[in-house]
ROKOL-976125 format. One record per residue (C-alpha): residue in three letters; z, y, x. Coordinates in Angstrom, 2 decimals, padded with zeros to 5 digits. Each point is the difference from the previous one (the first is absolute). Layout:
// residues N
 type       w       v       u
  ALA       Z       Y       X
...
This chain:
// residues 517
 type       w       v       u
  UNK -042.53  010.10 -005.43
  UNK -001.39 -002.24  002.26
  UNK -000.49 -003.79 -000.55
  UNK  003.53 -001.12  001.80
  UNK  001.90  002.31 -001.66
  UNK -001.68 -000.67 -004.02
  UNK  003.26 -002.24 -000.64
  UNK  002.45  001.27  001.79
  UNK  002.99 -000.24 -002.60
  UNK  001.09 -003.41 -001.00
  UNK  000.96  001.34 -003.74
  UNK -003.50  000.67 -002.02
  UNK  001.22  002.32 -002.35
  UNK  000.96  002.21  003.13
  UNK -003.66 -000.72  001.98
  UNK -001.57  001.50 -003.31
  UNK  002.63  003.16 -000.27
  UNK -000.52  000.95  003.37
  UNK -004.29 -000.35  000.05
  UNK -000.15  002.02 -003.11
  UNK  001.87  002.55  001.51
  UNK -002.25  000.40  002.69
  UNK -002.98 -000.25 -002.22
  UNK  001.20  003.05 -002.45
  UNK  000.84  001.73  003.59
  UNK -003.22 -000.41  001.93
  UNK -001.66  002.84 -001.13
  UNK  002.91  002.26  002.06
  UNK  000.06  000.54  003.70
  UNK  003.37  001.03 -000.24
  UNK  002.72 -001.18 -001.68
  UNK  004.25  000.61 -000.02
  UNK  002.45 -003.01 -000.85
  UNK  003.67  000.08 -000.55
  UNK  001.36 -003.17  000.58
  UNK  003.80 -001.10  000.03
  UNK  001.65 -003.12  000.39
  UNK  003.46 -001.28 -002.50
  UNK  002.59 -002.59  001.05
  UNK  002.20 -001.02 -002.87
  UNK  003.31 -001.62  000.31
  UNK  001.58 -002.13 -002.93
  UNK  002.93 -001.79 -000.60
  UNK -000.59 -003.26 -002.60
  UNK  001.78 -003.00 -001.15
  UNK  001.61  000.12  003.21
  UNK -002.78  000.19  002.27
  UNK -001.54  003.72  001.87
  UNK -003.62  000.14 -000.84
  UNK -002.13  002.47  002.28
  UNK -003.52  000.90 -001.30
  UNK -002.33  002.34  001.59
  UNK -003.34  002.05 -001.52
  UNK -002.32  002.28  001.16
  UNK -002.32  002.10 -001.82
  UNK -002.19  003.48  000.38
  UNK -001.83  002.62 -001.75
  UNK -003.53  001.31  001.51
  UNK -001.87  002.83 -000.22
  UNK -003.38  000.49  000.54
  UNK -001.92  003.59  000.39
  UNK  000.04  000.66 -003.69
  UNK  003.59 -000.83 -000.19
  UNK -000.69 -003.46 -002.42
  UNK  002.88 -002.01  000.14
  UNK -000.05 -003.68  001.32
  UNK  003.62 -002.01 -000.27
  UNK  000.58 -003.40  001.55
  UNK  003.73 -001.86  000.40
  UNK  001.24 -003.44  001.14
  UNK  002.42 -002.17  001.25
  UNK  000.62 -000.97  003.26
  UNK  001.87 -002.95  001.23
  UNK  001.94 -001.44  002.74
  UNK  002.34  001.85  002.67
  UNK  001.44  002.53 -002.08
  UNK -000.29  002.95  002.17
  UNK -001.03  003.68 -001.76
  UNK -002.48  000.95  002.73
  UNK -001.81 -003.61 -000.90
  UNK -000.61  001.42 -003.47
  UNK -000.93  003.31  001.78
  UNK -002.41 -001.52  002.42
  UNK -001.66 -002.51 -002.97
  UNK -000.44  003.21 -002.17
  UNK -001.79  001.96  003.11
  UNK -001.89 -003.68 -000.01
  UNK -001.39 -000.52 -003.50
  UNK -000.76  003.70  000.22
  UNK -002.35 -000.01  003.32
  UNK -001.46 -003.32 -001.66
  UNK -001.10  002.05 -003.14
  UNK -001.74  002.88  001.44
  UNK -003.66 -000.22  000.15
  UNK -002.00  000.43  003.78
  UNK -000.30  003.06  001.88
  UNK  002.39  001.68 -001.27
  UNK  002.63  002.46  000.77
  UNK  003.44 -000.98 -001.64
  UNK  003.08  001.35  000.18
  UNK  003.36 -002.03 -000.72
  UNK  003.21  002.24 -000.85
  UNK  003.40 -002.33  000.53
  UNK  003.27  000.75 -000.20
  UNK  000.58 -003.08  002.85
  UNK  000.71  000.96  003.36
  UNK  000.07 -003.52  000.79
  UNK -003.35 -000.59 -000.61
  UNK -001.33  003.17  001.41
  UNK  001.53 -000.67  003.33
  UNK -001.32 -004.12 -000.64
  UNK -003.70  000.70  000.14
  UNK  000.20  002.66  002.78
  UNK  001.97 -002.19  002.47
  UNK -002.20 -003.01 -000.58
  UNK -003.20  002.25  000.17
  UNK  001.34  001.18  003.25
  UNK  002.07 -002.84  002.36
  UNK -001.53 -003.13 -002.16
  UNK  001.87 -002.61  002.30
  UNK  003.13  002.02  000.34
  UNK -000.32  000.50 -004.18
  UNK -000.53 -003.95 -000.27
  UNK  003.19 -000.62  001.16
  UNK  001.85  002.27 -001.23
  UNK -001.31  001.01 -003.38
  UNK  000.69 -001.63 -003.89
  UNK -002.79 -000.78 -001.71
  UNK -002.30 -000.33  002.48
  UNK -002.50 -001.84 -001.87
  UNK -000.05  002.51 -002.86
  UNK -000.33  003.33  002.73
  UNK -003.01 -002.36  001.43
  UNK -001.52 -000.04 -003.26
  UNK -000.38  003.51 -000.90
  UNK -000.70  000.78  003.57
  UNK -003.45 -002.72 -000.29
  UNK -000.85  000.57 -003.60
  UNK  000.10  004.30  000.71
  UNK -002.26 -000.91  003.32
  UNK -002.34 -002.35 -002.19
  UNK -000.45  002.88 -003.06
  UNK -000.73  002.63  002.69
  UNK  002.92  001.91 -001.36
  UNK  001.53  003.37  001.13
  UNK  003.77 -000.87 -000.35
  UNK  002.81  002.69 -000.52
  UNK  003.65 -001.02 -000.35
  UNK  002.16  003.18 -001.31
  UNK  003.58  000.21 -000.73
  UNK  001.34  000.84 -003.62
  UNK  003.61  000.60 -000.22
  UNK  001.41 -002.74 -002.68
  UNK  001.12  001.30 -003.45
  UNK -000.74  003.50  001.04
  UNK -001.79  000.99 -003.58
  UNK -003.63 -001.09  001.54
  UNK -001.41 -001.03 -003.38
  UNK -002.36 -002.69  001.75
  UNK  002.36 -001.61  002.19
  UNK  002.52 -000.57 -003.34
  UNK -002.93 -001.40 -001.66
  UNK -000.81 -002.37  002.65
  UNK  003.94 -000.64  000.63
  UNK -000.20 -001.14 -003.72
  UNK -002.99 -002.05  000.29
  UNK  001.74 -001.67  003.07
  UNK  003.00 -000.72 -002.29
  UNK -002.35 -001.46 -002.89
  UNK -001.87 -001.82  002.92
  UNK  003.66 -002.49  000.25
  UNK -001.07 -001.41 -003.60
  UNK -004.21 -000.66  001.03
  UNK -001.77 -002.80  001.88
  UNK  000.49 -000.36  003.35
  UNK -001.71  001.86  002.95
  UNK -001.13 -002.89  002.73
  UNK -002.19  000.78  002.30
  UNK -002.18 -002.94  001.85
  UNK  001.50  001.00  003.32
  UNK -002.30 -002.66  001.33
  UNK -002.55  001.57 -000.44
  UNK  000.33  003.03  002.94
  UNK -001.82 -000.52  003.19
  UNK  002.77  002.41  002.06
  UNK  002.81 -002.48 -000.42
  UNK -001.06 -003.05  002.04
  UNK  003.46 -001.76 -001.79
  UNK  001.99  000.21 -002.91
  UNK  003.91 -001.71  000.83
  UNK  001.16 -001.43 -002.88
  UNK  003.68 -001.72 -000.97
  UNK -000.38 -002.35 -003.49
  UNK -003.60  000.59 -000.66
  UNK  001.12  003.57 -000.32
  UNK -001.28  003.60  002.96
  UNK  002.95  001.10  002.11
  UNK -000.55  003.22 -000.38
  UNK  001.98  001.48  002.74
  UNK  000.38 -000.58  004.14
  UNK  000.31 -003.56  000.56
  UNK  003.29  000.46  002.91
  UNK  001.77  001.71 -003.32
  UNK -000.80 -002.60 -002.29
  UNK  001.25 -002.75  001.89
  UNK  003.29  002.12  000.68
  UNK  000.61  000.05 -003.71
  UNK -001.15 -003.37 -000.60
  UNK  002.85 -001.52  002.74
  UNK  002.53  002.17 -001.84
  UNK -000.97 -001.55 -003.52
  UNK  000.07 -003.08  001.09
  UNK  003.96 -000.04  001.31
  UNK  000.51  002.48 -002.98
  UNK -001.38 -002.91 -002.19
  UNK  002.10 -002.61  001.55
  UNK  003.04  001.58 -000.09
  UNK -000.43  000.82 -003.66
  UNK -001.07 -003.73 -001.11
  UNK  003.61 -001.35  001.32
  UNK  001.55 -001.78 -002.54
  UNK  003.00  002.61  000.30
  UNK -002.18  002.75 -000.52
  UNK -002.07 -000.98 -002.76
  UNK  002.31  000.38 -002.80
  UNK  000.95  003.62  001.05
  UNK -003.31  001.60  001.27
  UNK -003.20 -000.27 -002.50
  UNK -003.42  000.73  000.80
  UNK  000.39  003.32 -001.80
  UNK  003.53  001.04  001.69
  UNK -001.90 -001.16  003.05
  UNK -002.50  003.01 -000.51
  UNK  003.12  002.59 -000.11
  UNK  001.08 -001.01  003.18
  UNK -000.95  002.06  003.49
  UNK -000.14 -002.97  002.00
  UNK -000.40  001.75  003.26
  UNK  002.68  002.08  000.18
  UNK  002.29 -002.84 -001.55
  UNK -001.48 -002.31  002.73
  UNK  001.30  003.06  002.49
  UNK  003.34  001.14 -000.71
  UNK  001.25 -003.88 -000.66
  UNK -001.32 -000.43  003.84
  UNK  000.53  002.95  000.84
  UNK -002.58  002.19  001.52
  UNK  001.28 -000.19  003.78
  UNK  000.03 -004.19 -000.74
  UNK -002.62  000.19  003.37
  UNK  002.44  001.49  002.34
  UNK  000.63 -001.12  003.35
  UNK  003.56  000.86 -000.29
  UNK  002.17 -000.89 -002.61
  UNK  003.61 -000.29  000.02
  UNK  002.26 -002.04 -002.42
  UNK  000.86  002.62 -002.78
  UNK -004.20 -000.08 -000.66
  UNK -000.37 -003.66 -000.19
  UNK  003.16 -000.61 -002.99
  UNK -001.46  003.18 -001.48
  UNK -003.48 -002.19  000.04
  UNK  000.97 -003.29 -000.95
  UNK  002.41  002.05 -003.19
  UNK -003.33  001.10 -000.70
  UNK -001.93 -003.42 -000.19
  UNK  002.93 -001.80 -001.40
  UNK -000.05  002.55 -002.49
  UNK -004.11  000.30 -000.97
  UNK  000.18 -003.89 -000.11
  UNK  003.03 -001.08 -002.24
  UNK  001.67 -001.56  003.19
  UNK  003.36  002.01  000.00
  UNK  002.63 -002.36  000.97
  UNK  001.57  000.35 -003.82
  UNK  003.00 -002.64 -001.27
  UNK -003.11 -001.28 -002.06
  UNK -001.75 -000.50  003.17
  UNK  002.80 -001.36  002.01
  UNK  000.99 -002.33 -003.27
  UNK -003.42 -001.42 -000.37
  UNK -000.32 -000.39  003.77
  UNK  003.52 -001.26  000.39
  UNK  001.73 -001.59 -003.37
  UNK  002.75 -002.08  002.26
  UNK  001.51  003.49  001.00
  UNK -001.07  002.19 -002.23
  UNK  000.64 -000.88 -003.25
  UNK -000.02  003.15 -002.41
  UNK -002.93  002.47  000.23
  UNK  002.25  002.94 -002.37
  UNK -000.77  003.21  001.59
  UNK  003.84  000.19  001.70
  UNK  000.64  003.61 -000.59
  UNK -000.79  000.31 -003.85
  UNK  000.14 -003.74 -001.39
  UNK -002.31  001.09 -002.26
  UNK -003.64 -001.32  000.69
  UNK -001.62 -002.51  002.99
  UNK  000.26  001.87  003.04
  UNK -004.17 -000.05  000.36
  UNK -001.85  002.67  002.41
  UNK -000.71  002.63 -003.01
  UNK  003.58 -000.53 -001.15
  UNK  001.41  001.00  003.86
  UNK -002.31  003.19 -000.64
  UNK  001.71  000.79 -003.54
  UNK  003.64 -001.39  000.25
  UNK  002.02  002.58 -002.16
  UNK  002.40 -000.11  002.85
  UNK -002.03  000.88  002.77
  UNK  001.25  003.33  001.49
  UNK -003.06  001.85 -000.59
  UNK -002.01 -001.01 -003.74
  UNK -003.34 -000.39 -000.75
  UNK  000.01  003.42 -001.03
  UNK  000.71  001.94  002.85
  UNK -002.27 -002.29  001.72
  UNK -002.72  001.24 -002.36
  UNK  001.21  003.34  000.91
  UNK  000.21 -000.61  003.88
  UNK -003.70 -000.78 -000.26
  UNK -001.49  002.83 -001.97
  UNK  002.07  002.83  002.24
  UNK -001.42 -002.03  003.16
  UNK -003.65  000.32 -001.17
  UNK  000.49  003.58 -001.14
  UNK  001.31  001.64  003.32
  UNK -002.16 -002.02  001.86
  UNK -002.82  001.32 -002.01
  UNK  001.13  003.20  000.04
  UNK  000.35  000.55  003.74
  UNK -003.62 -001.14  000.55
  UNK -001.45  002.24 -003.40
  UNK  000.60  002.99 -001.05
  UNK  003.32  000.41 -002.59
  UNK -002.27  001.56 -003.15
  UNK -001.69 -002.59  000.38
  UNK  002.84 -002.79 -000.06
  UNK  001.72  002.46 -002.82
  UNK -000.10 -002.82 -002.94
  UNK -000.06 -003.05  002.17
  UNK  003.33 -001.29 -000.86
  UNK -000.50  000.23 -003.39
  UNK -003.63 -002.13  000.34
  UNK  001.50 -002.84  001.57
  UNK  003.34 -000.25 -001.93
  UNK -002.75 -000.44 -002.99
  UNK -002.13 -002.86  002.00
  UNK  000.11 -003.27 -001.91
  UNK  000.05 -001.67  003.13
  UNK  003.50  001.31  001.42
  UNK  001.11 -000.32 -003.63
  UNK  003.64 -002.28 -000.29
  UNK -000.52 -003.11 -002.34
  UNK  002.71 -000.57 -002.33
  UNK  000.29 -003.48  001.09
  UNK  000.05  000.58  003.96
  UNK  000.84 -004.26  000.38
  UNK -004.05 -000.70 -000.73
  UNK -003.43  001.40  000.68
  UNK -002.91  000.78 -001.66
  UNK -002.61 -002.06  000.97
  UNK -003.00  002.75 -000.79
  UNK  001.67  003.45  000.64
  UNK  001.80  001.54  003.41
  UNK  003.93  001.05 -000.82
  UNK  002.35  001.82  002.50
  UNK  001.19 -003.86  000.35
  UNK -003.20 -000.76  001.95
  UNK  000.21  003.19  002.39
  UNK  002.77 -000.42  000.96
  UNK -000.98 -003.89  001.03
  UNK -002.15  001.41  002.10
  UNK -003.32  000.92 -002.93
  UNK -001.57  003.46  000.42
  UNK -001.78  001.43 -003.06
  UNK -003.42  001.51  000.29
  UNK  000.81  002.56 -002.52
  UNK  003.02  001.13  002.67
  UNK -002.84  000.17  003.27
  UNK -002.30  002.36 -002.25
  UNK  002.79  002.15 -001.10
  UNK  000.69  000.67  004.07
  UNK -003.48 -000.41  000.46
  UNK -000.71  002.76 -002.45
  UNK  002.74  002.60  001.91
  UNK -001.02 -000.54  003.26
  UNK -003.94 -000.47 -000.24
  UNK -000.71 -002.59  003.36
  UNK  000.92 -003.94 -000.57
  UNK  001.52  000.30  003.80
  UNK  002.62  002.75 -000.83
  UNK  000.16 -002.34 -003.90
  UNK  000.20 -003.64  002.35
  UNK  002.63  002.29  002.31
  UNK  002.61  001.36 -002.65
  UNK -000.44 -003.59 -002.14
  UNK  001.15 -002.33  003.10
  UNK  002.63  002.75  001.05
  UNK  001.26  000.08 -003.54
  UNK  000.18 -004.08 -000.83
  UNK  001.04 -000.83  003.40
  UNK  003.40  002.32 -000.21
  UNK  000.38 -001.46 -003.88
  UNK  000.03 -003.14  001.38
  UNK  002.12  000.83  002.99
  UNK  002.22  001.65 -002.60
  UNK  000.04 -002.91 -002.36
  UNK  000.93 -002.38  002.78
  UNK  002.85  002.09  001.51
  UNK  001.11  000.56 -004.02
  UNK -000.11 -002.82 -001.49
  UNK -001.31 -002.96  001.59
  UNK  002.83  000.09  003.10
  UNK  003.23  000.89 -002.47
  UNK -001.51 -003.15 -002.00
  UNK  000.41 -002.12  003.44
  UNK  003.51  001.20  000.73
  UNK  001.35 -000.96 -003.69
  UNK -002.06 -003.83  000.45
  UNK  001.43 -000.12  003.95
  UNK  003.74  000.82 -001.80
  UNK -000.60 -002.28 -002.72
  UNK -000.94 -002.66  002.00
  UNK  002.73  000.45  002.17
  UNK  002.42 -000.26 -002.98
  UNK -001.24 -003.55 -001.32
  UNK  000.53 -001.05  003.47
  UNK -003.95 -000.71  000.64
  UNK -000.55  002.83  003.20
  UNK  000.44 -002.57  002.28
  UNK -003.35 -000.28  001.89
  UNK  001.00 -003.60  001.46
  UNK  000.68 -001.15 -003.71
  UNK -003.32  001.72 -001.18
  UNK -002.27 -001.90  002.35
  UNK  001.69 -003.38 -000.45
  UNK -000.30  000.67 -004.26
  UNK -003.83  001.05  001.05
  UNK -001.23 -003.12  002.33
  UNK  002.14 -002.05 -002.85
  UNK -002.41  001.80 -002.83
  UNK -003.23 -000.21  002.31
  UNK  000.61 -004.13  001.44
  UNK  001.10 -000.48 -003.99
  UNK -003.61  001.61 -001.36
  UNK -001.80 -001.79  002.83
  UNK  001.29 -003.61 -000.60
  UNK -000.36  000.01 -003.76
  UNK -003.63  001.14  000.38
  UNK -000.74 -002.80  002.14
  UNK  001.53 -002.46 -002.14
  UNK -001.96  000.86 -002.80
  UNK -003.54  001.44  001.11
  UNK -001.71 -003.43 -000.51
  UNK -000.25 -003.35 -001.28
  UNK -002.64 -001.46  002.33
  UNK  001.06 -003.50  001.45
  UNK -000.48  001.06  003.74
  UNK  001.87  003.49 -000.55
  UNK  002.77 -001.67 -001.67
  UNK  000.30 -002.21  002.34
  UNK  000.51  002.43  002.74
  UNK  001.97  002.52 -001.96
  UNK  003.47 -001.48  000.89
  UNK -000.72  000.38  003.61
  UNK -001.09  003.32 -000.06
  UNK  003.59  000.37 -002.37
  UNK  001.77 -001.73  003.29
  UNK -001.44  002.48  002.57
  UNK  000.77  003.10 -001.95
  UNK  003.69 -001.20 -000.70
  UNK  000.11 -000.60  003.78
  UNK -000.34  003.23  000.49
  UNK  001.72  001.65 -002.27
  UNK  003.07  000.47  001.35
  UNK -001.10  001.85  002.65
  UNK -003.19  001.71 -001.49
  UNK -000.11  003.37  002.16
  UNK  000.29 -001.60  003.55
  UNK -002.25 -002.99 -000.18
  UNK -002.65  001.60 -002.37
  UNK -002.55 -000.20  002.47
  UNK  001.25 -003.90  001.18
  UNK -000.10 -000.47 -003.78
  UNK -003.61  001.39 -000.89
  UNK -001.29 -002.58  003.03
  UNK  001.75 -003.32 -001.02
  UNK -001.21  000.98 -003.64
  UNK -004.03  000.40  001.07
  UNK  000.32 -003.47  001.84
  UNK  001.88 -001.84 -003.08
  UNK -003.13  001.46 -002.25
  UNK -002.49 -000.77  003.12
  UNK  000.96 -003.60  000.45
  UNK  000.65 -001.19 -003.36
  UNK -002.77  002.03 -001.94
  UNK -002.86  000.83  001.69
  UNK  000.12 -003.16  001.92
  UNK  000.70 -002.22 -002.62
  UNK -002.49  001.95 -003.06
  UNK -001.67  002.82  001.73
  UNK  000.60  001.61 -003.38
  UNK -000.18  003.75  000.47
  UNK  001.54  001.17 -003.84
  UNK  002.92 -002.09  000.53
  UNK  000.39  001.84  003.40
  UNK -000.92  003.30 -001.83
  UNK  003.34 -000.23 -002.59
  UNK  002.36 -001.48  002.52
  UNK -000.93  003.03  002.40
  UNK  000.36  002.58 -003.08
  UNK  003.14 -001.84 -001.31
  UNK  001.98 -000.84  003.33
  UNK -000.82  003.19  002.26
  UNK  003.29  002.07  000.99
């Protein structure tokens, strides 16, 4: 190996494995590998841990045995273990030689061929770029004669078994890092957090913009007590992100029926359902019970409007609506053997599962109570996923299906909810809009003039505060027609007897917060 190349891997114990190897192999010209690749999935304390390991067994011309596994680390992708295995292996074999690597990868196969071919077109598009470089430079360095052949997995090929265990045992040993550095046909190495992006750069910043409102959204304090980090990982953001949007949200037409069906949606995803909790919090003066108004039995919140035992159609047969949706969707698209026991697998998925108590939610696990909010399990996509082959006929059925539950759900439930509130309201003599607005500037001018009397005890503010008091009592009385009047006479009071008099930007910063309409 030549000088640039003598400490390659980061890990020792791995350098040492791997030039060994290719010391007991140098005597051979040519040698056979089976190498395979393992991606583990586990589910602990709450948390999904991924781990990945490759590993191979080599032969050389007197069929002696040579074994080697590892672990492999960051962006859990299969072909990533496939493509480090076909790495360590190349790395291992001695110069001149003529090797021969059996995988049961496609994926990798097709890597090294299209980047050996179209390198700028396989640049952009390819995943683990850096790694295909690798055993691209390192075969060219050794003077190797490089043959990729395809092994059909778990076929009864003794090797490949052996090297699919050795991949698995591989999860458990040090870590495979190459010095990526280190290669003279990769002028740069991107990296996000100290850590190589190891796929096109237009992709990663896709997924990265995604996250990031994904994130944000998730953080709110109204979402933090209900979605976890770990539920957060059961959760197939995209298509959730689609159907509460809906997928024609980019339209140049729309009419009126797709907009209420939209914001139904959004209210619903976001806990912003006009509920008599809502509407009591918002508006105590006219409002002043929050008792669902149909059963009298809990506070009418936004899961509760989903549950109600007197809503026309039950949780139940809203479980039921769903399942027979995604099953003759699925089943026009696949073939019927193949959507025979379908039913049966997602009446049995946790996630669609009916929690005795349907008032709360589980923080750290997905219940039918969070689908139908607006939630779509992972475990549901790879059950169509699994029928139907393709993620655009999978992404196809899913929106189709959730966007007609939802449809269904608002038509349902949601609108017989809003004619029992409109009757109610119109029984305790509080449907009349002219009274509503006059209880509602009342609430607002109330909130507004209590926060400016107490937001601060600073001499100059509190000598001020009574005139700001004044203006907005001036214009109460007529609040709608004069709010623009109103908003001018109240930036010249603050003008003229703050900034003038203290130029003192914080008290200007609370009366602005406090006082704005």
């Amino acid at each position: 190996m030549i000088a640039k190349f003598q400490n390659f891997w980061t890990q020792e114990n791995i350098q040492t494995k791997l030039d060994d190897i290719r010391l007991k192999l140098s005597s051979s010209m040519s040698i056979r590998i089976y190498t395979d690749g393992s991606l583990i999935k586990k589910d602990n304390n709450n948390s999904h841990i991924t781990t990945m390991g490759c590993g191979w067994c080599a032969f050389d011309e007197n069929d002696t045995e040579f074994n080697f596994s590892g672990k492999v680390e960051n962006f859990t992708l299969s072909t990533r273990a496939e493509l480090m295995a076909i790495l360590t292996a190349v790395y291992a074999t001695p110069k001149r030689s003529r090797l021969c690597i059996f995988t049961d990868s496609q994926a990798a196969i097709d890597a090294i061929a299209n980047a050996a071919t179209n390198p700028r077109k396989a640049h952009r598009k390819l995943k683990n770029w850096t790694i295909v470089k690798a055993i691209e430079e390192i075969a060219n360095v050794q003077n190797l004669t490089l043959r990729l052949e395809k092994v059909k997995a778990h076929s009864g090929v003794i090797h490949n078994e052996t090297a699919d265990k050795l991949a698995r045992e591989g999860c458990l040993k040090p870590v495979c890092s190459p010095d990526l550095q280190s290669l003279t046909s990769v002028n740069a190495v991107s990296c996000w957090n100290t850590e190589t992006i190891e796929e096109p750069l237009r992709h990663f910043t896709k997924k990265l913009g995604k996250a990031k409102h994904s994130i944000k959204w998730r953080l709110l304090n109204r979402n933090i007590s209900t979605i976890s980090a770990f539920k957060s990982k059961q959760i197939q953001w995209e298509s959730s992100w689609r159907t509460t949007m809906l997928s024609y949200v980019d339209r140049n037409v729309t009419d009126n029926k797709e907009t209420r069906q939209r914001a139904f949606n959004v209210k619903l995803f976001n806990n912003e359902l006009p509920t008599l909790e809502k509407l009591k919090d918002r508006f105590p003066k006219i409002y002043e019970n929050d008792s669902c108004i149909r059963c009298n039995l809990e506070k009418e919140n936004q899961v509760h409007v989903l549950t109600c035992p007197k809503n026309l159609i039950d949780i139940h047969s809203c479980r039921n609506k769903l399942i027979n949706l995604l099953v003759s969707k699925t089943t026009t698209v696949a073939c019927g053997d193949t959507c025979k026991n379908m039913c049966k697998t997602l009446e049995a998925l946790n996630e669609l599962h009916i929690p005795r108590d349907v008032s709360t939610r589980d923080a750290d696990h997905l219940s039918f109570i969070d689908v139908m909010l607006g939630l779509i399990p992972i475990t549901v996509y790879d059950i169509v996923l699994q029928k139907v082959v393709t993620h655009e006929l999978a992404d196809q059925i899913i929106d189709d299906v959730f966007v007609q539950f939802k449809l269904f759900l608002h038509t349902h439930i949601w609108k017989d909810r809003c004619t029992a509130v409109k009757k109610w309201e119109t029984e305790n003599g509080i449907s009349n809009n002219k009274w509503k607005k006059k209880i509602r500037n009342e609430t607002r001018d109330t909130i507004v003039t209590s926060q400016i009397n107490n937001t601060d005890d600073n001499s100059v503010f509190n000598n001020n505060t009574q005139g700001v008091t004044n203006i907005i009592n001036k214009n109460n009385h007529n609040y709608n027609r004069s709010k623009i009047s109103f908003l001018f006479s109240l930036n010249r009071f603050i003008y003229n007897h703050i900034i003038k008099d203290s130029c003192n930007w914080t008290w200007l910063y609370k009366i602005g917060c406090s006082a704005g309409p």
